[in-house]
N, C-alpha and C positions, 0 to 999 in steps of 0.2 A: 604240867609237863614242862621240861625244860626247855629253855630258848634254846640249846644245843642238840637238841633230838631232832632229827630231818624230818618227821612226820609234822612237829610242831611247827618246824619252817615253812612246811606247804601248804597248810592250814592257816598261820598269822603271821600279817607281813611283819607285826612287833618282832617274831623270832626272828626272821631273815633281817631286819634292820639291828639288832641287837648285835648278831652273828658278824655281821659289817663291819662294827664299830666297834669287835675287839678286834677284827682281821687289821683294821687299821689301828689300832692300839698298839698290836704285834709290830707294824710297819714303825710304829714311833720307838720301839722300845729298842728293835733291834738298831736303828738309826745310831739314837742316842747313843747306846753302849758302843757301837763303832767309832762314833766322837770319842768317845770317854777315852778306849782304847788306844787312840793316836795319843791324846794329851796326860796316857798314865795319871788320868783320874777317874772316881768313881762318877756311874751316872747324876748323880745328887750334886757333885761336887761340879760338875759342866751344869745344871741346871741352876746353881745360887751364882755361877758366874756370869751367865747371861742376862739373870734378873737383875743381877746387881748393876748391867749394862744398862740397863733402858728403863730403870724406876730411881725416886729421887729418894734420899735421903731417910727419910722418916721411914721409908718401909723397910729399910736393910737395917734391920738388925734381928740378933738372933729368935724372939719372939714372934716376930711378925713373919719370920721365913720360914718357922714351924706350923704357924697356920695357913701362910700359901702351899707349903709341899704336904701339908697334913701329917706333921712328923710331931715326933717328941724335941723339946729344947734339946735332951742330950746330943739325940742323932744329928742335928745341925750344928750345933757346939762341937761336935768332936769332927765331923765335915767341914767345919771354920777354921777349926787348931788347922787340920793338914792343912786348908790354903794358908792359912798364915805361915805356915811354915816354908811351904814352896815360895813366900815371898810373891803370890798372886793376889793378897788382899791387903788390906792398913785398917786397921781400928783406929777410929777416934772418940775419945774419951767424950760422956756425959755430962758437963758440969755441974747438971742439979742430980741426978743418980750416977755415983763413982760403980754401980756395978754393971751399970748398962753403957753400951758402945752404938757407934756406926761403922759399918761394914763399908769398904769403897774400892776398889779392882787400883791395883798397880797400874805400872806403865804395861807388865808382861801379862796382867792378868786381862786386863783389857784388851790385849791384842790377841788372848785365847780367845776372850766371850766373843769378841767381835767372829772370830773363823768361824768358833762354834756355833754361833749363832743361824747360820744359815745350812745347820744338819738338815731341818726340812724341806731341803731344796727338792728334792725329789716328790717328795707329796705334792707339793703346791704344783708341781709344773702338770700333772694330769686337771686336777682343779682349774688352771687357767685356761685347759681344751674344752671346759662347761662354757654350755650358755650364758646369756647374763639370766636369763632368770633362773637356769639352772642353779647358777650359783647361789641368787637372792633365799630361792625357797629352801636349798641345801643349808646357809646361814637360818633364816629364821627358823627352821628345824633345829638346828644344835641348839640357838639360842635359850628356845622353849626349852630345849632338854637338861641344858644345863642349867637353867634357874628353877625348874623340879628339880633336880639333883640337889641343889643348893639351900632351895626349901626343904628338903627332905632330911638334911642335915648329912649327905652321903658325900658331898666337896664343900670344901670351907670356902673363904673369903672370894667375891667373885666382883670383880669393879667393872661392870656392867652394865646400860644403858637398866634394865630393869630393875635391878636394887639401889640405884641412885633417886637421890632426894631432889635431883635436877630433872627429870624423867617426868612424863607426863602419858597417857595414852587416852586418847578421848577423839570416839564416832570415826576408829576405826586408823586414826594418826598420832605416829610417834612424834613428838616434841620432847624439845629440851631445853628447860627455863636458861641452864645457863649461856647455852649459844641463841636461847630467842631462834630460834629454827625448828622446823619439821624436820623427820630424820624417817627420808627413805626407810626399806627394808636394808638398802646395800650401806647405809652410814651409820646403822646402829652399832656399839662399839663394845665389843668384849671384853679390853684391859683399855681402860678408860683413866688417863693421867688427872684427870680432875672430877673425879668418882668422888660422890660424897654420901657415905652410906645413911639410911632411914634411921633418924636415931627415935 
């Protein structure tokens, strides 16, 4: 029976929590596309500008933005030409492969991601009236969900306390070889800048 049928929701809270979690999907998409619509770009196009804001180097470029957004090269390639042509982005050239580049935000495009950047204003301020351990167990919930997702091969690239090679869990406590620290449920980290995957 489907997680959208109301009989299944009253029977398994999986249905009702599934049911949640596109109603908030819906809350993100309509966001975004209200973003998009101020800056007369596409949602894709505000979403590689804001990556492009807060990740370093090696992951902006075309390849690696097709397995963050789960897209084809084309569809990012041809969402790169318009920013480059808006004069929101700059490629720099590869010097060991001439066919590969780095992506990097203008003066103006950086001052879209940075606006855009905080479209989720409105989601997060209800989250901030939770508890703290509302919060905690609301995080280690996605968490979980999303490194099933991840395993399951349903979302691609996930820099994660749990798919990093620095990650530790043992007798019940998160560690992290490379901060030498325990990690609360509240410090585990979802896009993690020094993420080094399980090779």
């Amino acid at each position: 029976m489907s997680s959208f049928n109301p009989e299944r929701q009253e029977n398994k809270i999986e249905g009702k929590i599934v049911v949640a979690l596109e109603r908030i999907s819906e809350a993100f998409r309509v966001l975004l596309w209200n973003e998009s619509k101020s800056n007369a770009l596409s949602p894709i196009q505000v979403q590689i500008l804001i990556f492009l804001l807060f990740h370093s180097g090696e992951k902006c470029k075309v390849s690696y933005l097709a397995a963050e957004f789960n897209m084809t090269k084309a569809t990012i390639s041809d969402s790169v030409k318009v920013l480059f042509l808006k004069k929101l982005i700059k490629k720099t050239g590869d010097e060991l492969d001439t066919r590969s580049f780095t992506i990097s935000l203008t003066a103006e495009g950086k001052k879209i991601a940075e606006q855009a950047s905080f479209f989720t204003a409105s989601i997060e301020k209800p989250i901030g009236r939770l508890s703290d351990e509302q919060k905690k167990a609301m995080l280690d919930g996605l968490l979980k969900l999303i490194y099933e997702l991840n395993r399951a091969g349903v979302i691609n690239i996930q820099r994660m306390c749990f798919t990093c090679a620095n990650y530790q869990f043992d007798k019940g406590t998160h560690y992290c070889k490379l901060l030498q620290t325990t990690l609360a449920g509240g410090r585990l980290r979802i896009d993690c800048p020094e993420h080094e995957f399980i090779s």
